[in-house]
Structure formats: C-alpha cells, structure tokens
C-alpha positions, -999 to +999 in steps of 0.1 A: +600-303+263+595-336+274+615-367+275+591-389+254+609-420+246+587-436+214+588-478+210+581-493+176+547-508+173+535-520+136+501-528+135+486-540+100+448-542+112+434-519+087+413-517+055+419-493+021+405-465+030+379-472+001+364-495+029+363-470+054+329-450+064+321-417+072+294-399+088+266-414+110+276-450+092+311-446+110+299-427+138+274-457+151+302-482+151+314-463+183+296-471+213+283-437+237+320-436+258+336-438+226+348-471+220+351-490+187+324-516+185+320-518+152+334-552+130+352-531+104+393-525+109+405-490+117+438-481+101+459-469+128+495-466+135+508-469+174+536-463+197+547-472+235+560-441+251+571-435+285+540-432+308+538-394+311+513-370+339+490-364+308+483-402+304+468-408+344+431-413+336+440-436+306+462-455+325+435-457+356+408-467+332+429-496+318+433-505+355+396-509+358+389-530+333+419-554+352+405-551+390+371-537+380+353-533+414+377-542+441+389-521+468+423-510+451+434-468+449+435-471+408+447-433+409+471-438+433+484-472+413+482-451+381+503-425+398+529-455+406+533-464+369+541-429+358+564-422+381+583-450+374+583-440+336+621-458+330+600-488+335+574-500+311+551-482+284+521-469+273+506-476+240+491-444+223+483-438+188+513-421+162+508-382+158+510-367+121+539-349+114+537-313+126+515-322+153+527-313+191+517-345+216+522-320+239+493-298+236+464-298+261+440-294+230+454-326+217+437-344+249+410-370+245+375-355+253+369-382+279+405-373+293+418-404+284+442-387+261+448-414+239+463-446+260+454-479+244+475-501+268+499-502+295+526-527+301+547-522+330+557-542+365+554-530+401+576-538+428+547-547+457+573-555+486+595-530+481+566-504+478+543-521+502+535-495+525+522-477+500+480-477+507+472-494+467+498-520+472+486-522+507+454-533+496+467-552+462+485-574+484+455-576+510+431-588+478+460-612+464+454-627+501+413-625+498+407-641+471+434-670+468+415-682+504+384-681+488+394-697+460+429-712+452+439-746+470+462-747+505+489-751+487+483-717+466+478-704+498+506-707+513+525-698+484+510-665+482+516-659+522+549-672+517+559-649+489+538-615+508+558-620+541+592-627+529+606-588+522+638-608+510+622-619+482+607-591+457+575-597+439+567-580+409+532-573+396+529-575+358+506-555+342+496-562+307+462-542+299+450-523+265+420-515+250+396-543+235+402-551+192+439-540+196+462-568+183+484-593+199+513-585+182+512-552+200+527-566+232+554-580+210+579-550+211+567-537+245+574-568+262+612-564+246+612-532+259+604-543+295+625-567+294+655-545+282+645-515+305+646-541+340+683-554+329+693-515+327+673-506+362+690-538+379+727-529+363+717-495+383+704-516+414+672-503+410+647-524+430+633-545+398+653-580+410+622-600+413+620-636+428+584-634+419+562-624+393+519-621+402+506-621+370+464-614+366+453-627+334+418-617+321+401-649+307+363-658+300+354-694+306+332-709+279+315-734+298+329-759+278+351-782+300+383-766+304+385-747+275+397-710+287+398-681+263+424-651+274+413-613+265+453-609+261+460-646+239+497-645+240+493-650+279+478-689+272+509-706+274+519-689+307+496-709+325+521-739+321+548-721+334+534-708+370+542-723+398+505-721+411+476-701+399+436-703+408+406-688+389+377-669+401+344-657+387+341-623+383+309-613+362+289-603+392+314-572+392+313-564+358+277-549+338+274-580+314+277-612+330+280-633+295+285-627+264+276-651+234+304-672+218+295-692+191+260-703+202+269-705+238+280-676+266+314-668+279+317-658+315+343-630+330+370-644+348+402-639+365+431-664+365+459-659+386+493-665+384+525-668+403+558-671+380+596-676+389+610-643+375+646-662+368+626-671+339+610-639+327+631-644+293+613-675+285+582-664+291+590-633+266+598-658+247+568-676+251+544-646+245+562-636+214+560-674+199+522-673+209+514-644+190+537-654+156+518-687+153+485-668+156+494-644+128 
C-alpha cells in the first residue's frame, strides 16, 4: 500500500459532454505520441500526489521539454525528485472510484503513466556531487557566459562556489493546454512542505533560488510570452536573469502567433529565497487576474 498523499487541484476547463466527440473525430485531435492538440476542452479532474517510482518516465519527459537537448542525466534528475517525495508534487489525473492507481495495468501505454506536471525544488549545493547536478550547475555556468552580462556572471559563480549558501532549483513543468490555476495549490503545498523539512533541518534553507522559465519571444520589441503565465511577474523580482535562444534545439523553431512567429526561449532567473512567500504570492495573483 503506498503512501500517496493527494493535493486538491480544481480545474473547470471542460465542455458538457454534449460537446464532446467520439471516435476518429476525437481520436484526430491527438497528435501520434498522444498529446491533445485539438481546440476543444477536455473535462478532467487532477491531483498532485507525492512523486512515486511509477511516475519516472513522466517526470523525465517533463524534464525534456525544460532542458530539451543539453547535456543533463534527466533519469538520474528524475530519480532525485522521487526520492525526495516529502518535497513537491506531481500532477496526475483523479481515478474513478473503485479504481486501484496502483495497478501496473493502469500505466500509460507510452509509460508515462499519467504525469501532467511536476513542481518541486532541488537543493544543487548540497547535492552537487551528484553527476546531473554536476552538469546542471556546469550548464548554469555555460550558458550565462555566453549570454548573460558580467555582472550575471559573477552572480552565478558567486552563488555555485559559495557551499554556505544553498541554491535551490525550482522546477515548475506540466504538460501544454493545462491551466494556470493548476500551479495555484501546488505551489501552497511547496511552500508548506519546505517550512516542515526546515523545522526538521532538512537541507531546503535556500539563500538562492535558479529558476528556468520557458518563454517564446514574439519578435515584437520586448514583449515576452511565458509557456507557465503566472511566472511573468517574477522577472521583476530576480536579482539577475539573461535569455537565450533555444529553437535550434527543439523540432519547430517558430510557431505562428497572431500573424507573426514566436521563437523558443529560455529566461533565467536568480531569486532571493527570503522572499519565496511573495513570489507565491505573486504567482497566485497572476493567475486570479487572468481567470
């Protein structure tokens, strides 16, 4: 029997189900690995969980879409987050009644079994011998020299080579056409489940939070659009941040927005974590004034 612990997620993004297709109709809306591309809402209800053995390749495919090609152990960091399970959650979809999550035949054909997100945060100077964190810190180095200013480098060296001073690496990933107001109740969580591992003097009292945002830059001055929107206003709050292209890594370079293209991109960021309460509060004012 396992310890699942299930998180409160409402999610109203759904139709009557006299709107809903079947057949080949509903069956094309899915692209060939399965993903919802269609424009019509699905009704589905959803829960964070603790991160449990069964959810690895979800959680290391919601990696990928963070750090996509670079040379990072997503298994190995996947492995990290569950074993670290008091910290942080999955999202997975609610189970009818009567139905056992723990059954293998309830796993996703494309062994994904079900993970639609993952919020947690990694301690990368206490665990920094470990070979992913070796080489997350390694490409935290990289790319701010080849693209943040000296004073963004400096910070990030500064911060790497100080063991006195924890950094935390946030993670806030899920699936594409999930909500906003999904991060909402896991960030809460988070937030509740570092004050209990620091009352324990669990390794989670950050000085530092890194914090990659995915973005796509429009092409129109500086007008940004985040993947995750409540993260917008966090951008204000960091003490540095840089941005850097990353469409040559990904299949699609552009996609059209609204008669012009949207190019991948990566911004960033490096956040006091005395504040990690207001930005909480930050995120979840973001996402009530866009609902």
């Amino acid at each position: 029997m396992s310890n699942k612990r299930s998180k409160e997620i409402e999610n109203n993004d759904s139709d009557n189900e006299e709107e809903q297709e079947s057949g080949s109709e509903k069956d094309s809306d899915f692209d060939s690995d399965g993903n919802y591309i269609g424009d019509k809402e699905l009704q589905a209800d959803f829960e964070g969980r603790n991160p449990e053995d069964c959810d690895f390749h979800g959680i290391k495919q919601l990696l990928r879409q963070l750090f996509l090609k670079s040379h990072v152990d997503l298994g190995e960091l996947a492995q990290i987050i569950i074993s670290q399970n008091y910290v942080g959650s999955v999202v997975k979809q609610c189970l009818d009644d009567g139905i056992d999550g723990d059954d293998d035949d309830d796993d996703d054909d494309d062994g994904s079994n079900g993970v639609f997100g993952v919020t947690t945060i990694i301690n990368i100077t206490k665990r920094k011998d470990e070979k992913c964190i070796q080489q997350i810190r390694e490409l935290l180095v990289s790319l701010a020299n080849d693209n943040a200013d000296d004073k963004t480098k400096e910070l990030i060296k500064k911060i790497l080579e100080d063991d006195s001073n924890h950094v935390g690496l946030l993670i806030n990933e899920r699936i594409l056409n999930i909500p906003a107001a999904i991060s909402v109740p896991l960030f809460s969580s988070l937030e509740s489940e570092l004050g209990k591992a620091i009352q324990k003097n669990m390794p989670y009292n950050f000085q530092y939070i890194v914090w990659i945002c995915k973005t796509y830059n429009t092409g129109e001055g500086s007008d940004i659009l985040y993947a995750n929107q409540e993260e917008r206003p966090l951008v204000d709050e960091a003490l540095a941040s840089f941005d850097l292209d990353v469409s040559q890594e990904m299949d699609f370079s552009q996609w059209d927005y609204e008669g012009g293209a949207m190019t991948p991109s990566r911004k960033v960021l490096i956040l006091e974590a005395k504040k990690f309460s207001h930005l909480i509060r930050l995120l979840k004012d973001e996402v009530e004034q866009q609902t």
